[in-house]
VOBA-1610 file (N, C-alpha, C; in pm, whole numbers, padded with zeros to 5 digits, always signed):
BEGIN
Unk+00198-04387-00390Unk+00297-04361-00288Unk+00247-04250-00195Unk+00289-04252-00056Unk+00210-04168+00012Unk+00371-04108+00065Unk+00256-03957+00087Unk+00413-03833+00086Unk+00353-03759+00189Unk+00471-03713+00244Unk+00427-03582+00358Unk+00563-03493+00350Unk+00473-03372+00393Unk+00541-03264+00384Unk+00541-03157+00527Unk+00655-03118+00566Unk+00680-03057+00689Unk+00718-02881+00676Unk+00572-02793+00687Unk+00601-02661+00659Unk+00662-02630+00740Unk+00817-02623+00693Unk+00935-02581+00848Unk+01029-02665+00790Unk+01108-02618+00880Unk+01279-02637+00907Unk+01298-02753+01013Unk+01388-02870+00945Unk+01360-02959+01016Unk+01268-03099+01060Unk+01301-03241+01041Unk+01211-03320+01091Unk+01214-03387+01185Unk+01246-03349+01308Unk+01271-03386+01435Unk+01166-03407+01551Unk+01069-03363+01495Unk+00923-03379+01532Unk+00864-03464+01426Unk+00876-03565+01337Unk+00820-03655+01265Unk+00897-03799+01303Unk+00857-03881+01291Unk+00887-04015+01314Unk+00951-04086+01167Unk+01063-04007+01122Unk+01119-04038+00985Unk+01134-04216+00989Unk+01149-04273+01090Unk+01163-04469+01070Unk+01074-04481+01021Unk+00985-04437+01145Unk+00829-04492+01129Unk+00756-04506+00998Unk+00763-04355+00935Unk+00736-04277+00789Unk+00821-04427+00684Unk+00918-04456+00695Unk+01014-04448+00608Unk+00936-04621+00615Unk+00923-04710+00710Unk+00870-04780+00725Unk+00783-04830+00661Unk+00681-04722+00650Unk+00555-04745+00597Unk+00524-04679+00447Unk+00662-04654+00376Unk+00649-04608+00229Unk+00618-04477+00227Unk+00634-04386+00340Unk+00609-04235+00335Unk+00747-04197+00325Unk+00728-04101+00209Unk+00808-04004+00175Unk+00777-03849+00307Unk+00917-03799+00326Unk+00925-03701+00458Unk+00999-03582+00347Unk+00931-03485+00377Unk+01044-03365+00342Unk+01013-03254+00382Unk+01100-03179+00437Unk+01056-03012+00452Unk+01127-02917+00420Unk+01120-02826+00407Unk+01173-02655+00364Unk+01236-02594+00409Unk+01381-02650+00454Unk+01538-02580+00486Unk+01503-02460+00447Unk+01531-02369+00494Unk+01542-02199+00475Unk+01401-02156+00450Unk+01284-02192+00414Unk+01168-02109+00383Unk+01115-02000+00499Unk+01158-02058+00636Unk+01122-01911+00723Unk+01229-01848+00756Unk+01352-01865+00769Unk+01446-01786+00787Unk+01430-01660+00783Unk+01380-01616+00709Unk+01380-01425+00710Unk+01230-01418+00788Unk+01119-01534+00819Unk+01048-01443+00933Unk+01094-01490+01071Unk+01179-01578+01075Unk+01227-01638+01235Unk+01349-01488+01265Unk+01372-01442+01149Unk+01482-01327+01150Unk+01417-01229+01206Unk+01322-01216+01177Unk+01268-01087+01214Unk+01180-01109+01349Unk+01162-01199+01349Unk+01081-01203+01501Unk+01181-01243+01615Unk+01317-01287+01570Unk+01434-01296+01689Unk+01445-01114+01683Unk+01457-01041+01560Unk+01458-00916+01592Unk+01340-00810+01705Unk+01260-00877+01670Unk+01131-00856+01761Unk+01149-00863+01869Unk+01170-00978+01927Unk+01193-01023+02091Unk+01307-00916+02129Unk+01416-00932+02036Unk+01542-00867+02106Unk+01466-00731+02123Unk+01464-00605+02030Unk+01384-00508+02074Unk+01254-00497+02208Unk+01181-00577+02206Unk+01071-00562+02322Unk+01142-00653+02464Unk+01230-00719+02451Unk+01295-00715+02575Unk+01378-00626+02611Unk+01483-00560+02501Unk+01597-00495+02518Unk+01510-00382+02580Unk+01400-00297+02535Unk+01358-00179+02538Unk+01237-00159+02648Unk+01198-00327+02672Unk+01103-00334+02800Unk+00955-00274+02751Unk+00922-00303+02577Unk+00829-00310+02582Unk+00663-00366+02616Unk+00677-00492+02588Unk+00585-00539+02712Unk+00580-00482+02854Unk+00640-00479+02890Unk+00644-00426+03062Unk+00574-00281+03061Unk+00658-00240+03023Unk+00581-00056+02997Unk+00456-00076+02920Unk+00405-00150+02815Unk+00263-00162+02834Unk+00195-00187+02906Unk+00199-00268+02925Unk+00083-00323+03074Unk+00114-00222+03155Unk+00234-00159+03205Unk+00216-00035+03304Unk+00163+00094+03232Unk+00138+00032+03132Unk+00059+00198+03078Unk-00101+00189+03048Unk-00135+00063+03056Unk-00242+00030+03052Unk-00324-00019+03192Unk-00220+00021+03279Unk-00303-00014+03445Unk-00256+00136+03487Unk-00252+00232+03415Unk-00232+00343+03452Unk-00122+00414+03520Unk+00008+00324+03512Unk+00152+00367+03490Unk+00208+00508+03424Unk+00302+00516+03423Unk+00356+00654+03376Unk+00469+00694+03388Unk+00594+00674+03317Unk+00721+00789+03301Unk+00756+00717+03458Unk+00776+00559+03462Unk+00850+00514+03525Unk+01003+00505+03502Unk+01052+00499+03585Unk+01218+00502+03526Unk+01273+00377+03524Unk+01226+00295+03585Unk+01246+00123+03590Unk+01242+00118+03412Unk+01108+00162+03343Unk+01069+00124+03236Unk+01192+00164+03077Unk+01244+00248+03129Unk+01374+00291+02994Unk+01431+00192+02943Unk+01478+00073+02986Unk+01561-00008+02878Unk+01708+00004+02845Unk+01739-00086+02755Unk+01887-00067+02710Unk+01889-00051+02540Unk+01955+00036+02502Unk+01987+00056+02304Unk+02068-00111+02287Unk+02026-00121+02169Unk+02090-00269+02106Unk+02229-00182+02046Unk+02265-00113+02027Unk+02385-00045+01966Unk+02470-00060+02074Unk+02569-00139+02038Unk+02709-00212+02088Unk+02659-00312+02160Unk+02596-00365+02181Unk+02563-00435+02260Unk+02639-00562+02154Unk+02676-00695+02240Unk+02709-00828+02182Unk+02597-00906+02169Unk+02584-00969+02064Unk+02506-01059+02047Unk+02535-01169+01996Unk+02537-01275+02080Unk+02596-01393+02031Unk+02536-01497+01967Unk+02547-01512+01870Unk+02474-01613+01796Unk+02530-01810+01810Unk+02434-01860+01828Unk+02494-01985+01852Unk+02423-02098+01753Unk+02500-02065+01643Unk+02454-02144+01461Unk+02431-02026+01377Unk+02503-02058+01274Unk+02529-01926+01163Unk+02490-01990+01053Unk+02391-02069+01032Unk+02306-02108+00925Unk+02223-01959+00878Unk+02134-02050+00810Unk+02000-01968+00710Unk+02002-01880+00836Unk+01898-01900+00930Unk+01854-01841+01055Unk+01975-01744+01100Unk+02051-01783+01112Unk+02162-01698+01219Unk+02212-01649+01141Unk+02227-01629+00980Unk+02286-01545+00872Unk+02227-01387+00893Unk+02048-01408+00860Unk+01966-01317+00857Unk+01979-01255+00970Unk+01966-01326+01096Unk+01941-01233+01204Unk+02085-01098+01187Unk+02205-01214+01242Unk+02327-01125+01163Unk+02308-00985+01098Unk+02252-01041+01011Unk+02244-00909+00875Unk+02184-00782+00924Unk+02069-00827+01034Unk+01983-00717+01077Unk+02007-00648+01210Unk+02078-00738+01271Unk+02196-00717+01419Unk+02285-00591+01339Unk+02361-00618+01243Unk+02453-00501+01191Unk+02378-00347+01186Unk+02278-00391+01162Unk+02218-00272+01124Unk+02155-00164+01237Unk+02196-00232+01311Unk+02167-00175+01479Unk+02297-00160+01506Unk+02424-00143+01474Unk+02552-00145+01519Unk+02577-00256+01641Unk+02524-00352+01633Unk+02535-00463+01718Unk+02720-00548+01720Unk+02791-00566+01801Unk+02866-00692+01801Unk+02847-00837+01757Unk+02853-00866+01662Unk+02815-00991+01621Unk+02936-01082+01639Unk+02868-01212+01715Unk+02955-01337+01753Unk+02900-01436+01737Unk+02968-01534+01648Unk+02905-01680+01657Unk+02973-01821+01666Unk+02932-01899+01730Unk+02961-02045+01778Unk+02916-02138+01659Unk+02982-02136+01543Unk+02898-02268+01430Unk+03036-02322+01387Unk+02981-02488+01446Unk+03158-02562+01371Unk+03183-02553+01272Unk+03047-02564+01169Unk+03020-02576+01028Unk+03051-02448+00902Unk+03109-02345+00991Unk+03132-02188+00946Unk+03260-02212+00954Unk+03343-02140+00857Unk+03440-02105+00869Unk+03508-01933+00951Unk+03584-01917+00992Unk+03626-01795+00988Unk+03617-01682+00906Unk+03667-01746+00773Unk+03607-01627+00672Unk+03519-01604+00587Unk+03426-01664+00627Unk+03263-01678+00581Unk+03196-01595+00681Unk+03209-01627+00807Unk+03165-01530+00918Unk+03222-01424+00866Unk+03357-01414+00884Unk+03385-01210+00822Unk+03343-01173+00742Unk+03319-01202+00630Unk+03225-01194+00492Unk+03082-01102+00582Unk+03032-01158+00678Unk+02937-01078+00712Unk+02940-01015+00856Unk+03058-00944+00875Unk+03085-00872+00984Unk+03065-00960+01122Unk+03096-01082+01132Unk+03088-01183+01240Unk+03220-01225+01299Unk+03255-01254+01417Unk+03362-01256+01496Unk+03302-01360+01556Unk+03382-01502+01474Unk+03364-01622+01512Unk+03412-01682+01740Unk+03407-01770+01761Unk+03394-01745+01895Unk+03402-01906+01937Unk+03489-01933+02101Unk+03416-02143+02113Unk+03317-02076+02151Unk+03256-02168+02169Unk+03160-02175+02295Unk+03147-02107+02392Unk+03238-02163+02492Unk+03296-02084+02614Unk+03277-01973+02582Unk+03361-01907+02461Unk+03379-01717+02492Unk+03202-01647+02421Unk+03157-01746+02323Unk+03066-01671+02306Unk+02942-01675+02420Unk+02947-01800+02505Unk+02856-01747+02649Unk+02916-01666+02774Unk+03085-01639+02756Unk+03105-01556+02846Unk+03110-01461+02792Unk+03122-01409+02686Unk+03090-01247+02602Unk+02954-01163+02577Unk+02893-01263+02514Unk+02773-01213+02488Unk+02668-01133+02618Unk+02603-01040+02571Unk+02513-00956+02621Unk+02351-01043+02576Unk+02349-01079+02478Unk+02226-01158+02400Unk+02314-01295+02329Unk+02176-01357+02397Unk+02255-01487+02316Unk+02149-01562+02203Unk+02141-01585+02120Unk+02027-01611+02013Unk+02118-01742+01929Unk+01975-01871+01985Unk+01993-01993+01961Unk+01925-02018+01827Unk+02048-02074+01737Unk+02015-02094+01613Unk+02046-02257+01569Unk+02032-02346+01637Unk+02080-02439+01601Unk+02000-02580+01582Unk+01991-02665+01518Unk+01911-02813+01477Unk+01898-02891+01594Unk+01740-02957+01635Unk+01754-03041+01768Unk+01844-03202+01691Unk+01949-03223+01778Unk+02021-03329+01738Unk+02057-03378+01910Unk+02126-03518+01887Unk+02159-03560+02013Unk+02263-03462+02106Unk+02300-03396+01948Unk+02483-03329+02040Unk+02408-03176+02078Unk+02278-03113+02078Unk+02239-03015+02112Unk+02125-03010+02185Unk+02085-03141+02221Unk+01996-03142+02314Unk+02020-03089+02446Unk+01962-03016+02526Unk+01996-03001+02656Unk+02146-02917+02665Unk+02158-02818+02533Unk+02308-02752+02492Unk+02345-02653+02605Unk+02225-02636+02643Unk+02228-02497+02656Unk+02167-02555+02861Unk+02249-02618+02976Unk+02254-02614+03064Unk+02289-02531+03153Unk+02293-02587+03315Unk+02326-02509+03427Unk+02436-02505+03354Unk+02548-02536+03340Unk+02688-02560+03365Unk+02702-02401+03241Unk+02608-02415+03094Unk+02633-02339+02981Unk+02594-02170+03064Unk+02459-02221+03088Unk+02437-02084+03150Unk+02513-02003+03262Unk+02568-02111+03357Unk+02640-02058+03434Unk+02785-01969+03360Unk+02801-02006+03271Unk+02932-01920+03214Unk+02854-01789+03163Unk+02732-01773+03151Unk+02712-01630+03084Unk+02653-01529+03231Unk+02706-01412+03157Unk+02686-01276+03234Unk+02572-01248+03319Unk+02615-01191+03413Unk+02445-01176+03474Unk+02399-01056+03413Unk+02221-01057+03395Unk+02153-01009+03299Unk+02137-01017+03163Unk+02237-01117+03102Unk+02222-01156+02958Unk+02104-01212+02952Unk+02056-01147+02779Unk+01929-01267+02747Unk+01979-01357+02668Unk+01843-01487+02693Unk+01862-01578+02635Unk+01722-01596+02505Unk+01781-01571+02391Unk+01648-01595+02293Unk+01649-01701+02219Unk+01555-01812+02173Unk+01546-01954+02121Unk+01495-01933+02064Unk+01516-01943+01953Unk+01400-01975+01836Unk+01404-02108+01749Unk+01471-02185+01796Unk+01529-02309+01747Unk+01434-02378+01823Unk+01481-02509+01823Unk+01339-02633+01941Unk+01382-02618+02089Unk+01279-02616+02128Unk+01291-02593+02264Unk+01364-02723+02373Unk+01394-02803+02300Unk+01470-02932+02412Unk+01611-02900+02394Unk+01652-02753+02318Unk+01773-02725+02318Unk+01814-02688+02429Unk+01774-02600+02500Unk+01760-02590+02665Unk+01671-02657+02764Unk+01795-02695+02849Unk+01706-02730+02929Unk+01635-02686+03039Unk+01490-02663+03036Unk+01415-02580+03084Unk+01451-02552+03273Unk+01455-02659+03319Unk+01474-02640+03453Unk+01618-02550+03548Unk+01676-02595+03406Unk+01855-02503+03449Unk+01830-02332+03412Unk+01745-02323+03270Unk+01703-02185+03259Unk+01598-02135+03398Unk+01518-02220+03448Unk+01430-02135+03540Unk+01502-02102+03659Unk+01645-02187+03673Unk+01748-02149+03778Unk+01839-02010+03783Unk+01840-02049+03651Unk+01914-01913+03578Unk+01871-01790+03585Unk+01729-01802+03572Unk+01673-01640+03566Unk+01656-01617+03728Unk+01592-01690+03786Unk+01593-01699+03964Unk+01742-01611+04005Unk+01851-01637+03954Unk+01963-01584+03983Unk+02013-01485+03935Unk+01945-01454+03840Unk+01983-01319+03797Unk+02048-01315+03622
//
């Protein structure tokens, strides 16, 4: 019997008919990166929030004690999470620990499972018109493809970020390059 295995979350990038077709066994590892996708959504949020990249390269072309370069503290800031799975549990956990606002959009959560971990459940709507950070946690499926449009983005704040760490056909790229164009 012939088997394959998908290091990752998710088989949405494999041809499961096709596989299934031809006597291949498909499987992959629900939760095995979760705590490093956690920490590298923590990553991004810090070196954007704080404008590290930027102030490097200006310190390395001989920049200096620009004031553009200061940044914003993640403390109070909202961060909206959109899927409170494995992924969006951890990040959660480490958002608190920055005194962050935690908000999340997951049908599949209850209300008091989110409070269980200091989360202030949210639709849609309020968690892209609330949020300060918005951090995409969710499975590429038909109902999340392209989730994250003009129409989605247009409800969020100007200057909010947008961080993905989920598949990238969750947004759709051309409405985000509109988005940032605008502010």
């Amino acid at each position: 019997q012939n088997n394959s295995a998908r290091a990752g979350t998710g088989v949405d990038n494999i041809d499961v008919e096709e596989a299934t077709r031809r006597g291949i066994l498909v499987v992959n590892v629900p939760g095995a990166n979760a705590i490093a996708v956690a920490e590298h959504v923590m990553a991004l949020l810090l070196t954007l929030m704080r404008k590290i990249n930027i102030a490097d390269r200006a310190v390395k072309e001989g920049g200096w004690r620009d004031k553009s370069l200061l940044g914003s503290e993640l403390y109070g800031k909202k961060l909206g999470l959109l899927g409170l799975g494995r992924v969006g549990k951890e990040v959660a956990k480490r958002a608190a620990a920055f005194h962050m606002e935690i908000l999340a959009h997951d049908p599949f959560v209850n209300p008091q499972q989110a409070g269980e971990l200091g989360v202030k459940t949210k639709t849609i709507d309020e968690l892209l018109e609330e949020s300060d950070i918005l951090s995409i946690h969710v499975p590429l499926t038909a109902s999340t493809r392209s989730l994250i449009s003009a129409k989605t983005l247009s409800r969020m704040k100007t200057g909010a970020i947008v961080i993905n760490t989920s598949r990238g056909e969750v947004i759709d790229e051309a409405a985000l390059a509109q988005a940032i164009q605008a502010g």
